[in-house]
C-alpha positions in Angstrom: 287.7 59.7 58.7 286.0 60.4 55.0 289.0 61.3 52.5 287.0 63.4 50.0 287.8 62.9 46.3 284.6 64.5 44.3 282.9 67.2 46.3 280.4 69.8 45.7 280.2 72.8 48.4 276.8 74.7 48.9 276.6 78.3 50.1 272.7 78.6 51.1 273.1 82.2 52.6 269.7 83.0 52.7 268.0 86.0 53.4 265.5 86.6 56.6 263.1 87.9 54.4 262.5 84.4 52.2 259.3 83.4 52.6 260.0 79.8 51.4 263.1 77.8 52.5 263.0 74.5 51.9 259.2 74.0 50.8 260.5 72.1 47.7 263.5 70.3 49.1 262.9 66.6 47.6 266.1 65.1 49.8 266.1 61.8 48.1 266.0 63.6 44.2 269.2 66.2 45.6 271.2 62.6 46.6 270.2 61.4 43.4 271.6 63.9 41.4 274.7 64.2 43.6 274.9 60.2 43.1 274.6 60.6 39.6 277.5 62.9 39.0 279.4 60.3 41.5 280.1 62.8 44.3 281.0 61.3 47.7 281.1 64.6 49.4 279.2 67.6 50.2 279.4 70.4 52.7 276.1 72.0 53.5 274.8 74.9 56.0 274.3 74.3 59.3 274.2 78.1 60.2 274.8 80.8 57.4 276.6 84.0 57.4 273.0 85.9 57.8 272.5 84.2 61.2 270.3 81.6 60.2 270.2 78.3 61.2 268.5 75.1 59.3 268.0 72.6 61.7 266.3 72.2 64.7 268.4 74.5 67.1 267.7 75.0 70.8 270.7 77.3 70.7 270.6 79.3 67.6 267.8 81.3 65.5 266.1 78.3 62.8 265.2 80.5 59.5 261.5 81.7 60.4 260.2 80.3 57.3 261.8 77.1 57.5 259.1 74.2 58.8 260.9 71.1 59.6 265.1 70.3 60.2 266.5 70.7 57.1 269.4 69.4 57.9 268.4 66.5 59.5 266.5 65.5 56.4 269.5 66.1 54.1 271.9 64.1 56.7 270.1 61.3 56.7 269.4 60.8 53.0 273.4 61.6 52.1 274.2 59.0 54.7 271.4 56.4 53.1 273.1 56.9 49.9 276.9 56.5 51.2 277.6 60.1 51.0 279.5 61.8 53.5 278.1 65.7 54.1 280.3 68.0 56.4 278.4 71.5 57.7 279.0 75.0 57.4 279.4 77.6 59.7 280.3 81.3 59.0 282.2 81.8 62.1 282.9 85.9 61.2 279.5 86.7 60.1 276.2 86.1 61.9 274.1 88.9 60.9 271.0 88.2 62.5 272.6 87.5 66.0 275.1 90.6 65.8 272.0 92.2 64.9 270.8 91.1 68.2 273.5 91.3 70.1 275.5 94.5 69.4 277.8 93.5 72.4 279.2 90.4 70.2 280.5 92.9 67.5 284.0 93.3 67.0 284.3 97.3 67.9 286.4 98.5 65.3 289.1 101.0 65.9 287.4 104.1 64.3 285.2 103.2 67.6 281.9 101.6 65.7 280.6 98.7 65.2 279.2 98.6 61.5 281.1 99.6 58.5 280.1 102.2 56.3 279.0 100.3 53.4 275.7 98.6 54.7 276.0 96.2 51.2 279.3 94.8 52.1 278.7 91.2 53.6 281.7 92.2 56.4 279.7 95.8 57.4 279.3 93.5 60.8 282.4 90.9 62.5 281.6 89.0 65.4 284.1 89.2 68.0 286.1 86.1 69.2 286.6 87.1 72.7 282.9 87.7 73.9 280.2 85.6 74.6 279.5 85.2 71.1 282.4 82.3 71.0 280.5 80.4 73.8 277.4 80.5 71.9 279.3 78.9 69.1 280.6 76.4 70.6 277.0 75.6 72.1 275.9 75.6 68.3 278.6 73.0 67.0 278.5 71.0 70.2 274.3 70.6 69.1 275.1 69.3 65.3 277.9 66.9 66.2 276.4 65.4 68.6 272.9 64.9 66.8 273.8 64.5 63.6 275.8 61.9 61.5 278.2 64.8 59.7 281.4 63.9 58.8 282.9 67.4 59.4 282.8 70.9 59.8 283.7 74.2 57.6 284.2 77.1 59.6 284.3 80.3 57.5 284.9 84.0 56.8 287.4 83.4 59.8 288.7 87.1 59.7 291.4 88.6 61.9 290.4 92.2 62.2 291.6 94.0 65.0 288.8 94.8 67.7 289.1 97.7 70.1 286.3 96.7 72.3 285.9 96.2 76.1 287.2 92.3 76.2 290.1 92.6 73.2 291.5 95.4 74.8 291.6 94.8 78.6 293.2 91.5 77.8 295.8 93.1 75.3 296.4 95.6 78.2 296.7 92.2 80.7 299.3 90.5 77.8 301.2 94.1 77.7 300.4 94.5 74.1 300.2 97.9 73.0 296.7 97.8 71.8 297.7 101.5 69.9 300.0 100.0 68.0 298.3 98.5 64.6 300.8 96.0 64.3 300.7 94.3 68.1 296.9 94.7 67.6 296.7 93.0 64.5 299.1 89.8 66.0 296.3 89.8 68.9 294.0 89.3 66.1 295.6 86.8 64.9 296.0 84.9 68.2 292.5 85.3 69.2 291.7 83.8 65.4 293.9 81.0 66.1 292.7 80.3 69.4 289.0 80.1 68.4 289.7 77.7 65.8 291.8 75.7 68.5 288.7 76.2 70.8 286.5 75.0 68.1 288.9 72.0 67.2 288.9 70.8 71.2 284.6 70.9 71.0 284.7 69.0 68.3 286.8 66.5 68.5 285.6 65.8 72.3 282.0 64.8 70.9 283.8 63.0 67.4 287.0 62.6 67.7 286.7 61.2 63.8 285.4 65.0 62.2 286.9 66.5 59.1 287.4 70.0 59.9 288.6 73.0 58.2 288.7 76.4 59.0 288.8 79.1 56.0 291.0 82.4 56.7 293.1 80.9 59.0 296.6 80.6 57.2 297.2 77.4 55.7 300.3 77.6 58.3 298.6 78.0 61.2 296.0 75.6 60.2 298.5 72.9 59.5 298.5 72.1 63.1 294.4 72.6 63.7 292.3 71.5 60.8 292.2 68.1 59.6 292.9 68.9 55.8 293.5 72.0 53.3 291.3 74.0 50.7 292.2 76.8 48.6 289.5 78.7 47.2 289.6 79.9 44.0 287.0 81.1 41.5 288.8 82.1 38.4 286.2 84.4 37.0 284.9 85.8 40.0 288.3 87.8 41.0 290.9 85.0 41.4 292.0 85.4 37.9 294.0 82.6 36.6 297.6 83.1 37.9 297.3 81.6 41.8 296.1 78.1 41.8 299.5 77.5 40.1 301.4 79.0 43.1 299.2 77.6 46.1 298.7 74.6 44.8 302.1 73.2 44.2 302.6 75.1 48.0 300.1 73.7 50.2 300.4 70.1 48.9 303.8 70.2 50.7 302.2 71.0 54.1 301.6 67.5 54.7 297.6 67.0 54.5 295.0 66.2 52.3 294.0 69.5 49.9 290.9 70.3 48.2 291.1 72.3 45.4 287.7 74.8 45.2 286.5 76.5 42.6 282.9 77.5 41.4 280.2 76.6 38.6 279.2 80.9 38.7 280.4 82.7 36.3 281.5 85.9 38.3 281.6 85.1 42.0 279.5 83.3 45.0 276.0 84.2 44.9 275.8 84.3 41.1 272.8 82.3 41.0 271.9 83.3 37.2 275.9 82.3 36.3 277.3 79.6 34.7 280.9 78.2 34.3 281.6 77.4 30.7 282.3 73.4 30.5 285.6 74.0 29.5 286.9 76.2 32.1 285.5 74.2 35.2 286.8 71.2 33.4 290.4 73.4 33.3 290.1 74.1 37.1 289.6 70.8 37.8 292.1 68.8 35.0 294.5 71.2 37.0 294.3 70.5 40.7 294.6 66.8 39.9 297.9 67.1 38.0 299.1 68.9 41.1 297.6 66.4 44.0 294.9 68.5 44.7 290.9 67.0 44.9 288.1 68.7 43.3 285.3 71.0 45.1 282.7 72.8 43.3 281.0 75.4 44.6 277.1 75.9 44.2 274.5 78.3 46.1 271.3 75.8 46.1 267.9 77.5 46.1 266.4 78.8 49.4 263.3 76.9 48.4 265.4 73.5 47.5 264.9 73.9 43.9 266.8 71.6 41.9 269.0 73.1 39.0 269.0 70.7 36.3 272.0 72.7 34.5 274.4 72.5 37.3 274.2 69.3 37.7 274.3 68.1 34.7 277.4 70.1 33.7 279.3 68.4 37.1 278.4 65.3 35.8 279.6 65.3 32.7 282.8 67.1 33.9 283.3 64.7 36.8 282.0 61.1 35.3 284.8 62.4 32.3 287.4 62.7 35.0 286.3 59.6 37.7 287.3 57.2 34.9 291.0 58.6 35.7 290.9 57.7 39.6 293.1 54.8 39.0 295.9 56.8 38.0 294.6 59.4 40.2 294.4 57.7 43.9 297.3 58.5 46.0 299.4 60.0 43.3 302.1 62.6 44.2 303.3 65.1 42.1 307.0 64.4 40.5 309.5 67.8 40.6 313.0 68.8 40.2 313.0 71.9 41.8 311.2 74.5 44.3 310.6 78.1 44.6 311.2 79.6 48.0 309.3 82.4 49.6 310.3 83.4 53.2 306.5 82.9 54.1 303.0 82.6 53.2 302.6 86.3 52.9 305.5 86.4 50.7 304.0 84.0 47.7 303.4 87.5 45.9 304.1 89.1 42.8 307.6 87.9 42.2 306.4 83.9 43.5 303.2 84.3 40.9 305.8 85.6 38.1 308.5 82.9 38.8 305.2 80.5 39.0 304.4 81.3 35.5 307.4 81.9 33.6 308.5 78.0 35.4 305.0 76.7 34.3 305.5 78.4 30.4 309.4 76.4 30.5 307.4 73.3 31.3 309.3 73.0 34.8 308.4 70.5 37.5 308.8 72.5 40.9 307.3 73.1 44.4 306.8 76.1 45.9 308.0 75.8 49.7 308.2 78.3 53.0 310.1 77.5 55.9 306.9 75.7 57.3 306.4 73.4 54.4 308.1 70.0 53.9 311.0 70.1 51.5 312.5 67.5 49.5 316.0 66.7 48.0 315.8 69.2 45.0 317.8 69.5 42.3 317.6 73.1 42.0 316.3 76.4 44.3 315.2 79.3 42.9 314.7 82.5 45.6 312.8 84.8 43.3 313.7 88.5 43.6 313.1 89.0 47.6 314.0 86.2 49.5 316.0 87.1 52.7 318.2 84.6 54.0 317.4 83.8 57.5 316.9 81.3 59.9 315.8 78.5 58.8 315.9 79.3 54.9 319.5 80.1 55.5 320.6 76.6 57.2 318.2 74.6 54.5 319.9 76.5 51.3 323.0 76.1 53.0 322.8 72.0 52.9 321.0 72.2 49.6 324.1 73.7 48.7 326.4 71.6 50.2 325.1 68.0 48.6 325.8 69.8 44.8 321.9 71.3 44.4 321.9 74.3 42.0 320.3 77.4 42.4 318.9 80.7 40.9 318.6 83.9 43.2 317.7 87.4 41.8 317.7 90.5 43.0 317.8 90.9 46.8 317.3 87.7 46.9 320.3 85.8 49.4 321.2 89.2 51.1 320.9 89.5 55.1 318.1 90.8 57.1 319.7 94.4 57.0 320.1 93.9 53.1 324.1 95.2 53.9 325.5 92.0 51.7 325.2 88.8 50.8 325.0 86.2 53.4 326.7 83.2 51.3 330.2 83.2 49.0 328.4 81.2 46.7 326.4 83.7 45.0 329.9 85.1 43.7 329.0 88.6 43.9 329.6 91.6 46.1 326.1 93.9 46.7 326.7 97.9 46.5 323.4 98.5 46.8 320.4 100.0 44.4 320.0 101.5 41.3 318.9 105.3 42.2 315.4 106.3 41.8 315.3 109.0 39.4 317.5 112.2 40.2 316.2 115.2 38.5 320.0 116.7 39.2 321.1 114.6 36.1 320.6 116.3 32.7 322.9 114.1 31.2 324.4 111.1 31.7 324.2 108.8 35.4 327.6 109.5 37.1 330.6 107.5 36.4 330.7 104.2 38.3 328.1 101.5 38.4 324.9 103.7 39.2 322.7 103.0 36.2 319.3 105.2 36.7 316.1 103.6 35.8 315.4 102.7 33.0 318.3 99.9 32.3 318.5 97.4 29.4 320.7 94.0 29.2 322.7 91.8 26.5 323.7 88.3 26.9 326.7 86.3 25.4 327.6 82.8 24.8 324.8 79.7 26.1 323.0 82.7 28.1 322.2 84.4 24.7 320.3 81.8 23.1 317.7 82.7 21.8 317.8 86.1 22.7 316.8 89.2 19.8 320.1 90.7 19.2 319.5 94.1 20.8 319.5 95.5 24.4 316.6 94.0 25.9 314.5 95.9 29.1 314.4 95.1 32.3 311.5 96.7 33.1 312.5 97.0 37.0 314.9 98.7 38.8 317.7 96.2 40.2 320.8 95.8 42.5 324.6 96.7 41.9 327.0 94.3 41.8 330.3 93.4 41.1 331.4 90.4 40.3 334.1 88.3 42.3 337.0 86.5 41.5 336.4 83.3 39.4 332.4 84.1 39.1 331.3 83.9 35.2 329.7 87.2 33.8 326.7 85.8 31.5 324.8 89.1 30.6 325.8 92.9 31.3 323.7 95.9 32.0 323.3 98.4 28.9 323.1 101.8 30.2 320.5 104.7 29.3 321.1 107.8 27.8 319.5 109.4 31.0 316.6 108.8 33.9 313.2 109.2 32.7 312.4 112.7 35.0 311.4 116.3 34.8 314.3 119.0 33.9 312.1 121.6 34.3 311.2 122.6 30.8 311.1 119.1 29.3 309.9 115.5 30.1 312.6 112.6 29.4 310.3 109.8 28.6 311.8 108.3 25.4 315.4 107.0 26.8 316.9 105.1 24.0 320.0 102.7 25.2 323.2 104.1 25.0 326.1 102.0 26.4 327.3 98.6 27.0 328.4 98.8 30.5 331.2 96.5 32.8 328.5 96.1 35.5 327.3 92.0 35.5 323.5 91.5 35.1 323.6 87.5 35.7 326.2 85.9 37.0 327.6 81.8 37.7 329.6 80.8 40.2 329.5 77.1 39.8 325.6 75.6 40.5 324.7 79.2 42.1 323.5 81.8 39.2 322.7 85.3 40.0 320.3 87.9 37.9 321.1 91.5 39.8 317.2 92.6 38.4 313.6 91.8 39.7 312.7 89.5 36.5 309.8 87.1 38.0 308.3 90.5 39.3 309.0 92.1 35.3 307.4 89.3 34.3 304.5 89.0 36.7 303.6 92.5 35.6 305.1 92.7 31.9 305.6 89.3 30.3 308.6 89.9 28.6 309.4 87.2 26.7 313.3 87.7 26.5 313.2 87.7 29.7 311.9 84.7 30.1 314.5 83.2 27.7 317.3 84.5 29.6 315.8 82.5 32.6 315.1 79.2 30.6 318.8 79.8 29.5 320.4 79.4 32.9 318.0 76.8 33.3 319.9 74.8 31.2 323.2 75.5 32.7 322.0 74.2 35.8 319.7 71.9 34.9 320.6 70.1 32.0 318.4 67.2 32.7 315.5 68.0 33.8 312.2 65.9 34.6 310.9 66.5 31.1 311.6 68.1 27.9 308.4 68.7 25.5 308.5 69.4 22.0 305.2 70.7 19.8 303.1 72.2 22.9 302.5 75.9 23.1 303.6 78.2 25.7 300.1 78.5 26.9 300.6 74.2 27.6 301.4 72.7 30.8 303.0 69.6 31.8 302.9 68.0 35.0 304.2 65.2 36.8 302.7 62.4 39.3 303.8 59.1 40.0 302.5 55.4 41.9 304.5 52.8 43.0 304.7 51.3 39.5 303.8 53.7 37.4 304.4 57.9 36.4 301.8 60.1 34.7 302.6 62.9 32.4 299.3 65.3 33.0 299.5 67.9 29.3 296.6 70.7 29.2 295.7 72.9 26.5 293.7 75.7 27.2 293.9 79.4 27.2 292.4 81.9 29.7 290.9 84.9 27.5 291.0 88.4 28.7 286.8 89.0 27.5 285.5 92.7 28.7 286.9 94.7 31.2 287.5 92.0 33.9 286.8 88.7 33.4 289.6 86.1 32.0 288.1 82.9 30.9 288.4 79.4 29.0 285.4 78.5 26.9 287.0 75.6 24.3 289.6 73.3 25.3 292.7 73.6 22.5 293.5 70.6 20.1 297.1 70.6 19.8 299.0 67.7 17.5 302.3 65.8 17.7 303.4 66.8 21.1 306.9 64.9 21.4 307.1 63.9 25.4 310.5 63.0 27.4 310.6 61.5 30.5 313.9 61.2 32.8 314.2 57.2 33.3 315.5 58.2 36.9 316.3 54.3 37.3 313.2 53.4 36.6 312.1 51.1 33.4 308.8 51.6 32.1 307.2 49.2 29.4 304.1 50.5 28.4 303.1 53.8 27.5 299.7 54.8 26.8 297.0 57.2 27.5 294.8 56.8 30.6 291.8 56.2 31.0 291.6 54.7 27.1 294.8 52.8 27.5 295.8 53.8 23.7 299.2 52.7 23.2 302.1 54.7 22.3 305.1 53.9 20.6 308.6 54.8 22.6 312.3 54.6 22.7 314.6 54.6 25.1 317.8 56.7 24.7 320.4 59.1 26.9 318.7 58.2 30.3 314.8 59.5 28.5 311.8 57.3 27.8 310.5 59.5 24.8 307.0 59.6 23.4 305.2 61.1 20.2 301.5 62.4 21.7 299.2 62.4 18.1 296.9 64.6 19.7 295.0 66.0 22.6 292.6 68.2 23.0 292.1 70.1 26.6 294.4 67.6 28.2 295.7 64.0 28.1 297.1 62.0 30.4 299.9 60.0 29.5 301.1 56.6 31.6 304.5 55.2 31.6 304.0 52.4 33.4 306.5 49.6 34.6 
């Protein structure tokens, strides 16, 4: 089985209407210029999401304008030139045959079959459970078996409900209340799952040695079906730059191979007059590999196999840059202390994105785990704002706990499924609920006790102030009450407000100064366990406080007081990450900063030279001795001292990878 390391994907959606597909296809000068920018993998249309097929199909509808077996042509000449080419097929969209076939629709539960907006690429879903799955399967069972492909991409896997014939006399046979949106969408998902398993089973019967992958099935579910991960992300076409920190450093701990996709356009797929900036692709890129993730690159080649010069040539510079890297590359694994826990996939939200980024500012080494994703021994847990502690989070917290791991928890974070209290004596405070939405009885002040309406401010003392303005800083979000319990260490207190911002009927209370230092705890430590009573990583997903951030990197350092590295003389905008060989640990620093341009588009278009960034590394045993930069293998000077190897970084512009090497 192929293990891709340098891969370009191709959408080739093309329209029925094109009167020329293929007419200019050259196969031999396409594997040229993918052998020139040293890519060993490809993925390539089979059938497209218009219902169009490009090879000689017996089963399927071959584009009318096409005149030979595209992909037979383009098979053979990747496999001539030793590279391996998996193939595409849109699995939720097949225009053309829906078209055709109204009875292969997914009937939705307004009672039609198209949507309303005739532009939308999803106006028509093939449904799972009709013949339309056979017919499929037919379709797949044809390319595996005559074509040397090394895999296949199933896409645009969707799991909207369908209130036709075949859905619903078979929820009515399972009992499930097909009425009831959420038992019809967990038939969706079952009938999602099981086509993909169906899919898998055809496959592997005719080549048992396929890659497969099958996009918008959850990476969980997938775990046990595909053969290997992708997350797709396009920075500039929607994805923005805040989520290929979170997913990456999550799916890599689900056990299999992950390709990291993003795309040359500079808004979204089908861009075809687009173009990344060298800089950002080279960011999107630099970034997976510091995390374990392998580059894709998304293209959309010309219906009439025009070459583009300008695409090629800029993954080839960006990729021959970053191949003379795969020694330090191959089989490296990511280094961490510590792991942020979500309760599932759907839960790596707002508050997972804001921990994500206020750890990745701190220069933190962490995963970011579910209870379906493999866990090591870490150092230190952090349940950001909304972790509930069940089964199994509850039993695996419970031994981190128990061999002397630290942890951060905030907000509801550690209470039980019926949010009445908090499931573990450890956290070293008593819940008495929420702070009160706003309460247009008060004219004044909140009423005596804890209650603190919205909005709220805090001060810190001691190690949990440092750094801190000397003021009552906002929380931005309302938070939980709690008192604290015997022995538990008060590190920051809530500042009341003068009143709730609300209407009194003649005036508006919008500008609600602080008013009082209040007894009611706002972080808390009870030995390794330290408690913040207010949604920060969600304040700072939406708000970016700084302070807040301090507070966090403060307790931090209570907890942590070693921690993986410590970097000196790189901005907050700088990352570092950590991956390590059997001999040998990389240090991965970037420089670069996403630009809010226009109304919607966040983009990198220079790398950042940044100077005398001073680098430790935690010896962990280990004894390096040699450190340079890869690939140039320039020496650096370092000393040893307090259990850190420390380097002096002269300069690095984009990114630079440094080796301590044993």
């Amino acid at each position: 089985m192929h293990s891709p390391k340098w891969s370009i994907f191709y959408d080739f959606h093309t329209q029925v209407a094109q009167p020329d597909v293929g007419e200019t296809f050259d196969a031999d000068a396409f594997t040229g210029r993918l052998k020139q920018c040293g890519v060993d993998f490809i993925v390539f249309h089979a059938r497209c999401n218009l219902g169009m097929a490009y090879y000689n199909t017996k089963v399927g509808i071959r584009h009318p304008s096409l005149k030979y077996d595209l992909i037979g042509r383009m098979s053979e000449a990747c496999q001539r030139h030793g590279i391996a080419m998996s193939v595409y097929f849109n699995v939720g969209l097949s225009h053309e045959e829906g078209l055709l076939h109204r009875d292969w629709l997914k009937v939705q539960p307004e009672g039609h079959v198209y949507g309303a907006d005739r532009m939308n690429h999803f106006f028509r879903l093939m449904c799972y459970n009709t013949g339309y799955a056979d017919h499929l399967l037919e379709m797949i069972r044809e390319v595996v078996s005559n074509y040397p492909v090394a895999g296949l991409f199933l896409d645009c896997m969707h799991r909207t409900p369908c209130v036709g014939v075949e859905c619903i006399r078979e929820m009515k046979e399972r009992g499930i209340d097909w009425q009831d949106p959420v038992q019809a969408a967990e038939f969706a998902r079952f009938s999602q799952v099981r086509m993909a398993q169906r899919i898998r089973d055809a496959a592997l019967a005719v080549r048992p040695d396929l890659l497969l992958y099958f996009n918008g099935v959850s990476a969980e579910d997938q775990a046990q079906i595909g053969t290997y991960l992708e997350y797709e992300c396009l920075p500039t076409g929607g994805w923005g730059y805040e989520v290929l920190p979170v997913y990456s450093r999550y799916l890599r701990n689900l056990g299999k191979q992950v390709l990291n996709m993003t795309g040359r356009f500079h808004r979204s797929w089908g861009d075809f007059g687009g173009i990344r900036s060298e800089a950002g692709l080279e960011y999107d890129c630099v970034y997976g590999l510091a995390n374990g993730l392998r580059p894709t690159i998304g293209d959309h080649y010309h219906p009439r196999g025009d070459l583009n010069p300008a695409v090629f040539d800029l993954i080839g510079r960006i990729y021959n840059r970053l191949q003379k890297l795969e020694p330090w590359i191959a089989e490296a694994q990511p280094a961490v202390d510590a792991a942020v826990v979500a309760n599932n996939p759907g839960g790596l939200g707002t508050p997972v994105i804001g921990a994500t980024r206020m750890l990745c500012e701190l220069k933190a080494q962490f995963d970011v785990v579910t209870p379906a994703t493999q866990w090591r021994d870490y150092r230190l847990l952090i349940l950001p704002d909304a972790v509930t502690l069940d089964e199994p989070i509850l039993a695996r917290v419970r031994a981190h706990l128990d061999r002397g791991g630290a942890l951060i928890a905030s907000h509801r974070s550690g209470l039980d499924a019926q949010r009445q209290g908090f499931v573990l004596p450890e956290w070293g405070v008593r819940y008495a609920g929420e702070d009160p939405v706003v309460n247009e009885k008060w004219d004044k002040a909140p009423p005596s006790g804890f209650a603190i309406p919205e909005p709220a401010y805090f001060r810190a003392a001691g190690a949990a102030a440092a750094g801190l303005p000397d003021m009552p800083v906002n929380c931005y979000e309302r938070g939980a009450i709690v008192e604290a319990l015997p022995g538990t260490e008060e590190l920051a207190h809530v500042v009341s407000s003068y009143f709730p911002r609300h209407w009194d009927g003649e005036h508006h209370h919008l500008y609600i100064a602080p008013d009082r230092l209040t007894t009611r705890p706002l972080a808390t430590r009870n030995g390794r366990v330290a408690y913040i009573s207010h949604p920060l990583f969600t304040a700072y997903y939406r708000y970016a406080p700084v302070p807040v951030r301090t507070l966090v990197g403060n307790l931090l350092g209570m907890l942590l007081p070693e921690p993986l590295v410590r970097v000196a003389g790189l901005p907050s905008f700088g990352r570092a990450m950590v991956t390590q060989q059997a001999n040998r640990r990389m240090v991965w620093l970037t420089a670069y900063v996403p630009e809010r341009r226009g109304q919607s588009i966040d983009m990198i278009e220079e790398p950042i030279a940044v100077r005398q960034v001073t680098l430790q590394l935690r010896l962990d045993g280990r004894s390096p001795r040699r450190v340079y930069l890869a690939p140039t293998g320039q020496e650096l000077q370092h000393t040893v001292s307090g259990g850190y190897i420390a380097v002096t970084v002269p300069e690095l512009t984009g990114y630079a990878v440094v080796v301590f090497e044993e």
